[in-house]
C-alpha positions in Angstrom: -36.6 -3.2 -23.1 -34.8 -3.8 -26.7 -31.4 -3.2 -26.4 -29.2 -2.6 -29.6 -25.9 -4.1 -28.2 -22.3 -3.3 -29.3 -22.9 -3.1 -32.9 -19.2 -2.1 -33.9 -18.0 -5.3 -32.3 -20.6 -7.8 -33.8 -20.2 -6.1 -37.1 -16.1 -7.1 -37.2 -17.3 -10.7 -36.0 -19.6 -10.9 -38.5 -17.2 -10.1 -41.7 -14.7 -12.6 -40.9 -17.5 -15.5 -40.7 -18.7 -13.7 -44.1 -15.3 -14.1 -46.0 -14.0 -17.6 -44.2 -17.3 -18.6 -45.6 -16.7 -17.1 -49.4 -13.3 -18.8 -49.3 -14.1 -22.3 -48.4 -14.8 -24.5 -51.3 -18.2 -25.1 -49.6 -18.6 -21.2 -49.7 -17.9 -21.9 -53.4 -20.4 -24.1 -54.0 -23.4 -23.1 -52.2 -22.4 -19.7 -54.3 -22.8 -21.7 -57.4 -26.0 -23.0 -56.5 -27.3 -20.1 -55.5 -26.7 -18.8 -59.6 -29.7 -18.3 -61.4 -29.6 -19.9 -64.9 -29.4 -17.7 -68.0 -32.8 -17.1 -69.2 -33.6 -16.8 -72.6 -33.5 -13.7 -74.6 -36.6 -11.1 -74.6 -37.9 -11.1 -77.9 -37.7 -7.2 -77.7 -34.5 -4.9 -77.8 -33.7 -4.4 -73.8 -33.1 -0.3 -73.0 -29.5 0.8 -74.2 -29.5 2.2 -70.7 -30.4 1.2 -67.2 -33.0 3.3 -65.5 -31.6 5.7 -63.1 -32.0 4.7 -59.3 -32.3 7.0 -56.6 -29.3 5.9 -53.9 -30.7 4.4 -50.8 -30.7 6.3 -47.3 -28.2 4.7 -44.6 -30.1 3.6 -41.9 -30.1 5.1 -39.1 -28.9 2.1 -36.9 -26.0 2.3 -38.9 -24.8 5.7 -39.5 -24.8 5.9 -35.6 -21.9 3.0 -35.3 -19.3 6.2 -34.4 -16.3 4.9 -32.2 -16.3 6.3 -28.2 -13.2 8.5 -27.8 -10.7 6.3 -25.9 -9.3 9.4 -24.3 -12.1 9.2 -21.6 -11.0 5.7 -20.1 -7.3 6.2 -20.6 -5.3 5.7 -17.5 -5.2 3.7 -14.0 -8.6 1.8 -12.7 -8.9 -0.7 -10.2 -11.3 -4.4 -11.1 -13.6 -4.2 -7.9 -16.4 -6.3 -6.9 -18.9 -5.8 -4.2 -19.3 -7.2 -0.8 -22.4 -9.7 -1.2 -23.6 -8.7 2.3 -23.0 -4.4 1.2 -22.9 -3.6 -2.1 -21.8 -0.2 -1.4 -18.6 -1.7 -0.4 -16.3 -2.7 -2.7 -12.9 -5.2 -2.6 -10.1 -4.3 -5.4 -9.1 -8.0 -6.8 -6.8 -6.2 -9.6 -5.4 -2.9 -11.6 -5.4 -2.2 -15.1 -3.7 0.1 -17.4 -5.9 1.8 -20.4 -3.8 3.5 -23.0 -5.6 6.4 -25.4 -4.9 4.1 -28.1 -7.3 1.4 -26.9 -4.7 -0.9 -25.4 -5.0 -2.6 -22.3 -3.3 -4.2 -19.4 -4.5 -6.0 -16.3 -2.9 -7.8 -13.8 -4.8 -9.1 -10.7 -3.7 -9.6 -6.9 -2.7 -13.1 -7.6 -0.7 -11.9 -10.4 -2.8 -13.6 -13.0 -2.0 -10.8 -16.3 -4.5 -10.0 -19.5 -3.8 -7.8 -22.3 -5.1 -6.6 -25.5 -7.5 -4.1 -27.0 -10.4 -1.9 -26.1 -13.2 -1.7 -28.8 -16.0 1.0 -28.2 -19.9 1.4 -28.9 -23.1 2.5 -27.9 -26.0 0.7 -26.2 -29.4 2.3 -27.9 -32.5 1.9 -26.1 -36.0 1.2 -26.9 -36.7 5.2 -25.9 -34.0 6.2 -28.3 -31.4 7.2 -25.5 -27.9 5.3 -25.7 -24.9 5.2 -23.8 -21.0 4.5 -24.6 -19.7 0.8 -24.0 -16.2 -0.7 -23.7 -15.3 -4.2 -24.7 -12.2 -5.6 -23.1 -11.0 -8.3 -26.0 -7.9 -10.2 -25.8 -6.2 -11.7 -28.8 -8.0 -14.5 -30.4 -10.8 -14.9 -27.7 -14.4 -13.1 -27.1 -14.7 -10.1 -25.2 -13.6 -11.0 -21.7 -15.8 -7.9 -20.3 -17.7 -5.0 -21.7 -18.8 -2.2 -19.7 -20.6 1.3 -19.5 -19.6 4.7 -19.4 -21.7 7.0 -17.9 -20.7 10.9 -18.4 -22.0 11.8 -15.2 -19.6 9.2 -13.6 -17.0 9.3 -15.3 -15.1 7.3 -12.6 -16.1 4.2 -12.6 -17.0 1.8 -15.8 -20.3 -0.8 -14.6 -19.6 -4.1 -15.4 -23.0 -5.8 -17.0 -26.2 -4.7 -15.1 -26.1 -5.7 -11.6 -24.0 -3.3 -10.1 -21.8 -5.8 -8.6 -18.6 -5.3 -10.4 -16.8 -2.1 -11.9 -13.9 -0.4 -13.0 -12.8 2.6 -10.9 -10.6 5.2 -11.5 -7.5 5.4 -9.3 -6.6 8.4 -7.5 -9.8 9.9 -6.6 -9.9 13.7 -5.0 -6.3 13.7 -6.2 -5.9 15.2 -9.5 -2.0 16.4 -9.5 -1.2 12.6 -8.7 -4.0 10.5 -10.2 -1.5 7.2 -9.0 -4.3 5.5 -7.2 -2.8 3.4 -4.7 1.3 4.6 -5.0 -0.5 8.2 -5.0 0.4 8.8 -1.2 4.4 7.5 -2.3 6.9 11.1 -1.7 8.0 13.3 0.7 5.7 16.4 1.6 6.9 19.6 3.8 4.7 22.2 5.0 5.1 25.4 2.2 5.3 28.3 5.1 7.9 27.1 7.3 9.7 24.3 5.6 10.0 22.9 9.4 7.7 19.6 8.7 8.7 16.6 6.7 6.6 14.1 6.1 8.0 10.9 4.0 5.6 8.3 2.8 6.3 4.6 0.9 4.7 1.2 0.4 5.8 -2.1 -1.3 2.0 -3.2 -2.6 0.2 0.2 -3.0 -1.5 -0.8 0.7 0.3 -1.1 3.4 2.0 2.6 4.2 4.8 3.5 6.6 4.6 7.0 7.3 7.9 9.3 8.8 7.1 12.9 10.5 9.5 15.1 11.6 8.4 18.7 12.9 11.2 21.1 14.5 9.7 23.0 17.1 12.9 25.3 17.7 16.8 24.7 17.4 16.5 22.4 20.8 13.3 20.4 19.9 12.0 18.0 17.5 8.5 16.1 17.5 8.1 12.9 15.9 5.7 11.0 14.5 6.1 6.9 13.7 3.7 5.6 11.7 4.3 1.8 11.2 0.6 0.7 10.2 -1.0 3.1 7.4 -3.5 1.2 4.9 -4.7 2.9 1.6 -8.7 2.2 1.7 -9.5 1.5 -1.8 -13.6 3.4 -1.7 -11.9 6.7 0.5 -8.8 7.1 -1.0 -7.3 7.9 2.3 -4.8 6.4 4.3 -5.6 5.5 7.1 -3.3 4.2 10.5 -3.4 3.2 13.7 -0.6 2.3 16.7 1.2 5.6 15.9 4.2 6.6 17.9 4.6 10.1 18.8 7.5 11.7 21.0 9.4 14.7 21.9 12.8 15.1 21.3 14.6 17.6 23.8 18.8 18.3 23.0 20.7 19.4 25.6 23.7 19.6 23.7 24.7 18.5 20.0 25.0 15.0 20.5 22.9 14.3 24.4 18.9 14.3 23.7 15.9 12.9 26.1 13.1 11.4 23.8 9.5 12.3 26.3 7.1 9.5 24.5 3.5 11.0 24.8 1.7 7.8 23.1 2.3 4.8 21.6 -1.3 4.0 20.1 -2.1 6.8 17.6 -4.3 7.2 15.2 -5.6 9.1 12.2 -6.0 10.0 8.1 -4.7 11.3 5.5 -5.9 12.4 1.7 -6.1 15.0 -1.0 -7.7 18.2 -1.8 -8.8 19.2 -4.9 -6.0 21.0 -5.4 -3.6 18.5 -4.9 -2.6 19.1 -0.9 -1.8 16.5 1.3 -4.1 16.8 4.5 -3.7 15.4 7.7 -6.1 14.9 10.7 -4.4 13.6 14.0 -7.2 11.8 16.7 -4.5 12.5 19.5 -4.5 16.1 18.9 -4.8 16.6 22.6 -1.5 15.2 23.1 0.7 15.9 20.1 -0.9 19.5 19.7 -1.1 19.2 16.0 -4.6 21.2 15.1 -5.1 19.3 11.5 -5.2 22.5 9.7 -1.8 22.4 7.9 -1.5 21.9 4.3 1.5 20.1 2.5 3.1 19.9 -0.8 5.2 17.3 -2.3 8.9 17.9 -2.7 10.0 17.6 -6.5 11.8 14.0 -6.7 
């Protein structure tokens, strides 16, 4: 299948090996050489003036070379490659930054940093269909990846062909955050009641620790401790394991008994559509929490 690549790129490449060439004193020369020598004159009058030529079309090939709105990439992605053994699943090895001006910043798990600019094309097939590309080019150096867009998934750039590496878009089923990994970071309460707190932070964007507190009435509290909440890169959900979950019963202001009902919980969390934070609990049976409550995030 013929492929008509990144023409916009190749086109800039091409110029500056055109005019380093046209400025070297070998450039020079091989100009010179390539000068015909003055022929002699016609022995009859040449036309006072030149015959009118009709202007050439623009090919088609290049009248297409229109630049991809950057607007489309701009924001957070994640640099993922597939398992070898299940290429549905996917490993993040990195983040990266895409600003609407075509900048770019990238910095993997190991710290290792890139930067520069985004240059934009299509991809034109033999059957006359074509499809936006991204080049990824740091300073001074050939692209260090080029991908595709595809409208009808708009959330994850395709590195090359194989289908083994991409670019996804963090924060997915959450548009009001659209954070990616630090998405879940906040404190959310329950809009009806105001009697639910949930607090939620991370150091690296994967390892949670999750805070409940629900007051039952003015003499009892439930809580949940969640010490072991992991954000799964493919779900965008958190999801934890060895949860504590007690009772807290006052008998007075200051004199309490705390009835632990487990010690080994588990469950998920995500977004809606809209935005809400949802939460299922497994243990349902013993912490009497139904999953059907909705919560908001607290303004900072």
């Amino acid at each position: 299948m013929k492929k008509r690549g990144m023409a916009l790129i190749l086109a800039g490449v091409l110029s500056v090996s055109v005019l380093a060439a046209c400025g070297s004193d070998s450039g020079k020369e091989a100009a010179a050489a390539a000068t015909p020598t003055a022929a002699a004159a016609p022995t009859e009058a040449a036309p006072t003036e030149a015959p009118e030529e009709e202007p050439e079309d623009v090919p088609e090939e290049e009248a297409d070379e229109e630049e991809v709105d950057f607007s489309v990439i701009a924001g957070g992605w994640y640099y993922q490659l597939a398992d070898q053994d299940d290429q549905t699943e996917f490993t993040s090895v990195g983040v990266m930054e895409i600003g609407e001006d075509g900048s770019f910043s990238y910095t993997s798990n190991e710290g290792e940093t890139r930067s520069g600019k985004v240059r934009s094309g299509y991809e034109e097939f033999a059957d006359g269909s074509r499809i936006p590309m991204f080049g990824f080019f740091e300073e001074g150096t050939e692209p260090w990846i080029s991908c595709y867009y595809n409208e009808e998934d708009p959330d994850n750039l395709w590195i090359g062909n194989g289908g083994m590496e991409r670019l996804t878009r963090g924060g997915h089923g959450s548009p009001q955050q659209g954070q990616g990994r630090n998405e879940f970071i906040g404190t959310y309460t329950e809009p009806r009641t105001g009697r639910c707190l949930i607090t939620m932070d991370t150091e690296d964007g994967i390892n949670y620790t999750v805070s409940v507190v629900w007051g039952g009435s003015a003499y009892e509290t439930a809580y949940w401790e969640i010490g072991k909440a992991v954000y799964g890169e493919s779900s965008g959900e958190l999801e934890y394991s060895d949860a504590k979950f007690y009772v807290r019963t006052f008998t007075d202001e200051t004199t309490y008994t705390d009835d632990v009902r487990y010690t080994d919980g588990t469950g998920r969390f995500w977004f809606d559509e809209d935005g809400m934070l949802c939460w299922v609990s497994d243990n349902s049976e013993l912490d009497e929490y139904d999953g059907q409550t909705l919560f908001e995030r607290l303004p900072e």
